[in-house]
C-alpha positions, -999 to +999 in steps of 0.1 A: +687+621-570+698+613-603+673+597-630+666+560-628+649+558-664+653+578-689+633+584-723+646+569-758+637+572-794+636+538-809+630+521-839+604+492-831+600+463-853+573+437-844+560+412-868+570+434-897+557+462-887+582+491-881+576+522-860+593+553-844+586+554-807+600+561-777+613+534-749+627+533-713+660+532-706+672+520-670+707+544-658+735+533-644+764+554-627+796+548-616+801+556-577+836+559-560+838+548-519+866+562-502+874+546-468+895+573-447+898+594-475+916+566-493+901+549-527+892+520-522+862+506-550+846+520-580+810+504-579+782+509-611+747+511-602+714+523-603+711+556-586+687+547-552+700+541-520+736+544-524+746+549-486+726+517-477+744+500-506+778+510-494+769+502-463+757+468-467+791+460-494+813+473-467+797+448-443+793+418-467+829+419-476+844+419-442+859+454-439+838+463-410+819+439-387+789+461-376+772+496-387+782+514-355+820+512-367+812+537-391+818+568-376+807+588-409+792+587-442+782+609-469+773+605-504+788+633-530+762+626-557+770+647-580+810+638-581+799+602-576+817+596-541+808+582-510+835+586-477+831+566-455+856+575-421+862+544-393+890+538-369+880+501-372+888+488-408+892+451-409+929+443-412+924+416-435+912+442-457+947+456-464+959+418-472+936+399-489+913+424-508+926+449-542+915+481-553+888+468-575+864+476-606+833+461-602+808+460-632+767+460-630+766+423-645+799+404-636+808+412-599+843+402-592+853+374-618+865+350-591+899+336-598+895+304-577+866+287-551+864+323-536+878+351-520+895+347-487+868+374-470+841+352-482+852+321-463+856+350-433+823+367-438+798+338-448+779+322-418+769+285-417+730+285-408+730+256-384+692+266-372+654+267-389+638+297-380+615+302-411+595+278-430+575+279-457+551+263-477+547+258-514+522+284-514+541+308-500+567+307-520+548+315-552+534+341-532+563+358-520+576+356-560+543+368-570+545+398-543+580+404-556+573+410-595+540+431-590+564+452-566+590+453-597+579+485-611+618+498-625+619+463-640+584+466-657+592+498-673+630+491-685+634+453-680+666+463-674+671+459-636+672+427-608+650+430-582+655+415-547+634+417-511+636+404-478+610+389-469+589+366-439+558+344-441+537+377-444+550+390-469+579+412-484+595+434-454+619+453-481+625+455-514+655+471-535+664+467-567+693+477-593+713+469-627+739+452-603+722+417-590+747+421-558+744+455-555+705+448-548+714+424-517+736+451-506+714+477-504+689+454-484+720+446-462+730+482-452+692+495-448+688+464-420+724+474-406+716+510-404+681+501-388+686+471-370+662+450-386+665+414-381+674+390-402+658+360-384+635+342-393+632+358-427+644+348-462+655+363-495+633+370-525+653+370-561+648+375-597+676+364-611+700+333-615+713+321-580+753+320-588+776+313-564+784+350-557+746+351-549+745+325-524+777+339-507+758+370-507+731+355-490+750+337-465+774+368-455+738+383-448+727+351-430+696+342-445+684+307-438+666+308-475+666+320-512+639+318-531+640+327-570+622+327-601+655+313-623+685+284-621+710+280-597+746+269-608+763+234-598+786+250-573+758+277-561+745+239-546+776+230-533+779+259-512+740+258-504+746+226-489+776+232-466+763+266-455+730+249-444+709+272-471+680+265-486+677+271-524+649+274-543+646+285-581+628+281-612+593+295-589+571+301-620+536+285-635+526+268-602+563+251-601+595+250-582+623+231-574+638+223-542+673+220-544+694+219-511+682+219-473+642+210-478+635+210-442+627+248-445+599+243-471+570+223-455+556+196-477+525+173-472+542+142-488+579+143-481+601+128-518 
C-alpha cells in the first residue's frame, strides 16, 4: 500500500522562536475507476481502502443498486486504477451523470439544488430506530477523535464512523470528506452490515453534499463536531434526518428531527 504520511523538513516558528524540524505530511493520490473497461471518474484520496471506496461511490451515486451487481473488481495500485466489470450499470448513469474530476476538498461543485441521481439515490427516513442521549453523543464524538490517529499526526485528514449506542462499529478516514462515507458505504455493502439502527459519526462541516451522503446511505442520524449549512437543514428536514453539530465542551446543538435524541425536558 502506498504511504499515508510522509516525513517533511520544516521551518517551525512559534512565539519567535524559529527551528528546523521535521513534520507529517498526509498523501493524497489520484485513482482512475473504469466501469467495463470504460473511464468513467478520476477520484483523489488517501491511499486505504480504495475498493471499499469505489464500491460505496458506485452505490451512493446510483450506478448500481446493490454489491452483488458487481461481478469484478480489482485495484491496479500502482497505475492508480480500479475496474470494476457489471452487466447491470444503472441507465440513468449514461444520461444524467459526466465523466467527472473530483477533488479531495470540493466534491462536485453542484450547479443547481442537486444532481438528478441524488433525488434517485437519497432515501426519506420515515422510521426511529436509534436514539440517543446527550451523553452519548459526546461520547460517540469523544470515541471518534481518540480513534483519529492519521488526523493527530497530519491534521490533514476527515475522519468519519458508523456507529450505534455502543459505540463506533467502523471507522474510515481520508483527505476527501465524501470519500470517508464512501469507504464506510462499500465495506457494509461488501459485508452486509446493517445500517439500522445505527448513525454517522463526523468531523467536519455537515454540507449539503454530506447529508445527501448520509441519506443515499440511509442513516437516520449525523452527529458532528462542526456547522451545518442553511440548506444541509432543509434537506435534513424533508429527508426525516437528524442533524447534530457543533458536539464540543459539554455542548451541542440539535438542529432538525429531535425525536432521535432523548431529552429529559423537551424545548
Amino acid at each position: 500500500m502506498k504511504a499515508i504520511e510522509i516525513k517533511r523538513d520544516i521551518i517551525r516558528i512559534t512565539k519567535g522562536n524559529i527551528e528546523r524540524t521535521e513534520d507529517a505530511i498526509v498523501t493524497e493520490h489520484p485513482v482512475t475507476v473504469k466501469i467495463n473497461g470504460q473511464e468513467f471518474v478520476t477520484m483523489v484520496c488517501t491511499p486505504e481502502y480504495i475498493e471499499d471506496m469505489v464500491i460505496g461511490y458506485l452505490a451512493s451515486e446510483g450506478i448500481i443498486k446493490k454489491y452483488d451487481e458487481i461481478k469484478e473488481i480489482w485495484v491496479q495500485e500502482k497505475e492508480g486504477f480500479v475496474h470494476v466489470k457489471t452487466d447491470k450499470v444503472n441507465p440513468y448513469f449514461q444520461d444524467f451523470q459526466n465523466k467527472r474530476y473530483i477533488t479531495s476538498c470540493c466534491g462536485m461543485s453542484r450547479q443547481g439544488f442537486v444532481f438528478v441521481n441524488d433525488a434517485l439515490t437519497a432515501k426519506k427516513m420515515d422510521d426511529v430506530s436509534v436514539r440517543l442521549t446527550p451523553d452519548d453523543c459526546f461520547r460517540l464524538m469523544k470515541d471518534l477523535q481518540n480513534s483519529a490517529v492519521t488526523f493527530q499526526n497530519t491534521g490533514g485528514v476527515h475522519n468519519a464512523a458508523l456507529c450505534d449506542v455502543d459505540g463506533l462499529v467502523l471507522s474510515r478516514m481520508d483527505i476527501g470528506r465524501h470519500n470517508a462515507l464512501d469507504k464506510i458505504y462499500g465495506h457494509c455493502l461488501k459485508n452486509g452490515i446493517s445500517i439500522e439502527g445505527k448513525a454517522i459519526v463526523f468531523s467536519g462541516r455537515i454540507s449539503s453534499e454530506i447529508l445527501l451522503k448520509v441519506a443515499k446511505i440511509g442513516c437516520e442520524l449525523i452527529l458532528s463536531k462542526s456547522a451545518p449549512t442553511e440548506l444541509a437543514l432543509e434537506l435534513a428536514e424533508g429527508l426525516g434526518i437528524t442533524t447534530v453539530g457543533f458536539i464540543r465542551n459539554d455542548s451541542l446543538n440539535i438542529y432538525t428531527c429531535p425525536e432521535r435524541i432523548q431529552l429529559n425536558d423537551r424545548a
